[in-house]
C-alpha positions in Angstrom: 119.3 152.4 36.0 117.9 150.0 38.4 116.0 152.4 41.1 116.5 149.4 43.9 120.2 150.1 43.7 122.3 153.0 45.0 123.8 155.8 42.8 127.1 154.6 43.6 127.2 150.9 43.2 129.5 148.9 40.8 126.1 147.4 39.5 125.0 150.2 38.0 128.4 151.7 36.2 127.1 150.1 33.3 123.4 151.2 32.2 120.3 149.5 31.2 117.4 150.0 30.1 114.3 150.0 32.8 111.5 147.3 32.6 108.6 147.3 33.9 108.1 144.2 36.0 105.1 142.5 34.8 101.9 142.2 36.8 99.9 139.0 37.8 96.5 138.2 36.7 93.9 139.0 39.5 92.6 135.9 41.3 89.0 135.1 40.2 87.0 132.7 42.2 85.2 129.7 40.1 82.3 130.0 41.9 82.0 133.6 41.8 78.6 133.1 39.2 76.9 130.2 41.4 76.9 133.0 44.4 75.8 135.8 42.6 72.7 133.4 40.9 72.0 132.1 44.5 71.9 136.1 46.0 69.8 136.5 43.3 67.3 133.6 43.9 67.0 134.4 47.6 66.6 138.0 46.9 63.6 137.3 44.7 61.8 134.7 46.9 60.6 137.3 49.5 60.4 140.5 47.3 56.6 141.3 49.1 55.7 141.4 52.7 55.4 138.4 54.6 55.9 135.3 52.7 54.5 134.2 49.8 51.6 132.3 48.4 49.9 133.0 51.5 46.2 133.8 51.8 45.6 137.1 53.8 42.6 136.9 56.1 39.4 138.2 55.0 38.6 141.9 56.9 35.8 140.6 58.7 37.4 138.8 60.8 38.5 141.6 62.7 39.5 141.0 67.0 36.4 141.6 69.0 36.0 143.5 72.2 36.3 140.8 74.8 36.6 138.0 72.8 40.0 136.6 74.7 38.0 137.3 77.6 37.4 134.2 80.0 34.4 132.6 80.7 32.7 132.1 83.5 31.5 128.4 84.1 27.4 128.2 84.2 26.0 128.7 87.5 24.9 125.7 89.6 20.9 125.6 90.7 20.8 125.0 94.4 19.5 121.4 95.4 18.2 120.9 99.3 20.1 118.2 100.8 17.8 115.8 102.7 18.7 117.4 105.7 16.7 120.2 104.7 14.0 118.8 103.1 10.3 120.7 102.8 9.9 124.4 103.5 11.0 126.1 106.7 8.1 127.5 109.2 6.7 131.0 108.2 7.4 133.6 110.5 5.5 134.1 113.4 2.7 137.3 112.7 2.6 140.3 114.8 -0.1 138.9 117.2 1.1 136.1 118.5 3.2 135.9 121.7 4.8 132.7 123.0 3.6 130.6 125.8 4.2 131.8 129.2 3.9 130.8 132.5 5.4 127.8 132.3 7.4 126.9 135.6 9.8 123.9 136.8 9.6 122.1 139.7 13.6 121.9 140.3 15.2 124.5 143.1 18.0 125.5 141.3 19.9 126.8 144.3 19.5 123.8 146.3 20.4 121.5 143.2 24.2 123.9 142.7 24.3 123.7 146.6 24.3 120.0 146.5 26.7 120.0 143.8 29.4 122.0 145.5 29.4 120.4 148.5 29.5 116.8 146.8 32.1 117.7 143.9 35.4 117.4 144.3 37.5 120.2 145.2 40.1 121.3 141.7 43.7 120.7 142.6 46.3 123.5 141.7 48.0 123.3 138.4 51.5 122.4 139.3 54.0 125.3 138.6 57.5 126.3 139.1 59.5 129.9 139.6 62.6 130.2 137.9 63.8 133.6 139.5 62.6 136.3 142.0 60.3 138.0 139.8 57.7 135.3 140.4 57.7 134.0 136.8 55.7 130.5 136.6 55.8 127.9 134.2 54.1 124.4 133.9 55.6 121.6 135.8 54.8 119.0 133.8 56.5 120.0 130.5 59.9 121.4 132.4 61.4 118.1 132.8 61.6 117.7 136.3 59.0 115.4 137.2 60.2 111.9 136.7 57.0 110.9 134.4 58.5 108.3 132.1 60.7 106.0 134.9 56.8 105.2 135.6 56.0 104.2 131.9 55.3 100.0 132.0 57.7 99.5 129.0 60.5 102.0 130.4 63.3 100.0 130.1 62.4 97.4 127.6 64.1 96.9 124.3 62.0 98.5 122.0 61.3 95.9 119.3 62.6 97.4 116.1 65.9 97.3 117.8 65.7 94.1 119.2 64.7 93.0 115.2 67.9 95.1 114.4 70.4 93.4 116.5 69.1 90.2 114.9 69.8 91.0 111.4 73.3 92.3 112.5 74.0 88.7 114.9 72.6 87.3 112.2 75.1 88.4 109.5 78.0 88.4 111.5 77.5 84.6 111.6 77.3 84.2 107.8 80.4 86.2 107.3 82.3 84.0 110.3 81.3 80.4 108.2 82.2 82.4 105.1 85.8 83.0 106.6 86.2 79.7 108.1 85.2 78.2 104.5 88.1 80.2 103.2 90.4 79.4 105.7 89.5 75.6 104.7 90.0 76.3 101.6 93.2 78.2 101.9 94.8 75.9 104.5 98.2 74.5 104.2 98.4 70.8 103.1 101.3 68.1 104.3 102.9 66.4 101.4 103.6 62.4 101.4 107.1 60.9 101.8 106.2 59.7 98.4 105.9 62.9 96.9 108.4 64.4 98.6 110.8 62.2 97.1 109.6 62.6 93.8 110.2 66.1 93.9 113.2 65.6 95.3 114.1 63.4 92.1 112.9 65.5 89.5 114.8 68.5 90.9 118.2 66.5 91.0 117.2 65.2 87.5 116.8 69.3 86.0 120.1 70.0 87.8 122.1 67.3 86.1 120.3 68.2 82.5 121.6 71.9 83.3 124.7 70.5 84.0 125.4 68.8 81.2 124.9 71.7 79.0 126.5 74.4 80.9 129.4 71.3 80.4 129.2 71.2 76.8 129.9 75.6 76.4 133.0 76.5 74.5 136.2 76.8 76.2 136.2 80.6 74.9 133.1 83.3 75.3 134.0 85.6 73.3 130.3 87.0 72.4 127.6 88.6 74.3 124.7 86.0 73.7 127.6 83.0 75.1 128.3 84.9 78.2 124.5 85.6 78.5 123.4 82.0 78.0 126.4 81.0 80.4 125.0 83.4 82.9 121.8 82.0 82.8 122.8 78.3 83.3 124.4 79.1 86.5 121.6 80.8 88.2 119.3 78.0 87.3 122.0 75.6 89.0 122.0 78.2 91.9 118.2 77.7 92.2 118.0 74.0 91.4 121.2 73.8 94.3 119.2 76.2 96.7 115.7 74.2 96.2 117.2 71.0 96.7 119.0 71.5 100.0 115.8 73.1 101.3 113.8 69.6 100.3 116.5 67.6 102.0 117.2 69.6 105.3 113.5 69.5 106.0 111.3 66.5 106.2 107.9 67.7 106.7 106.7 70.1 103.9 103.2 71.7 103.9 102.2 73.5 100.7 99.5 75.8 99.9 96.2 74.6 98.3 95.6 76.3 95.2 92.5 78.5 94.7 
């Protein structure tokens, strides 16, 4: 009896015999060998510490005490500039004692008399109080003395700017001929009676070419590309009509050069 099915199925009202369903082959990669030799390669390589063929260094060569240390740079023997050239003078010894009794002939109070009543007197710094308290503050640096109005160039154009506003004056005139230049160039132009006429000609020579063939059509359109090509014809005559009263109505033309 199939155990998928029910008890009570018409299926199974009839019995068979059980089989075994039959299983599929495991899946066995091809390169399943190449891995295992390559693992086994690597694994083989480093088998001791550190890597190999390597020579280990020799145990005398053992870190010193102080032997990352820094260096000083050698000293630097002193060398007597020619300023102080030859030895200085000894000391003076116990018994000797300086000169004395050496006097001037200048009064010294007479001299610092003269001088005070001959110099000038100091005049006050020049100060200002900002509130009641009394506190002062320099003049000079508050703004309020009209120092630079007295300056020789106060006024003048510094000359950086005066070089400035020649550049600009400069390059405004450039760019004015360049826009004239344009404008020359760009201006319109009159046509001659001559070639007014001619125009006039060739346009009343397309409209009678378009003419003829929008003449020539079948009597019946029954098909898209006819009514299409029909429909076309007349807006050329449209244009050709349009363009050739405009040329006639007005005498003087002016067209644009090209650039």
């Amino acid at each position: 009896m199939d155990p998928t099915c029910p008890s009570e199925s018409i299926y199974n009202l009839i019995p068979c015999d059980w089989k075994e369903p039959r299983q599929l082959p495991r899946y066995a990669s091809v390169f399943k060998e190449a891995i295992k030799n390559d693992l086994k390669k690597s694994k083989s390589a480093m088998k001791t510490m550190g890597p190999a063929k390597i020579e280990l260094p020799s145990p005398k060569d053992f870190l010193k005490k102080h032997s990352k240390d820094k260096a000083l740079p050698p000293k630097k023997s002193f060398e007597r500039t020619s300023l102080h050239v030859g030895k200085k003078p000894p000391v003076p010894r116990r018994d000797e004692h300086p000169v004395m009794g050496i006097q001037s002939g200048k009064n010294f109070i007479s001299t610092n008399v003269a001088d005070i009543i001959m110099g000038v007197a100091k005049k006050p710094k020049p100060i200002y109080v900002d509130n009641r308290t009394g506190d002062r503050h320099n003049l000079e640096t508050s703004g309020l003395i009209p120092k630079y109005i007295n300056k020789k160039d106060y006024g003048v154009t510094p000359e950086y700017i005066f070089k400035r506003n020649q550049e600009v004056k400069k390059a405004q005139e450039e760019y004015d001929e360049y826009i004239q230049e344009c404008l020359k160039k760009s201006a319109m132009k009159k046509i001659s009676d001559e070639e007014r006429e001619a125009v006039l000609q060739g346009l009343k020579k397309n409209w009678e070419e378009v003419h003829k063939e929008f003449q020539s059509l079948s009597v019946f359109i029954d098909s898209i590309p006819k009514k299409m090509h029909k429909q076309r014809l007349e807006e050329e005559m449209k244009q050709l009509e349009h363009d050739i009263a405009a040329i006639e109505k007005h005498k003087i033309i002016y067209i644009a050069n090209k650039k």
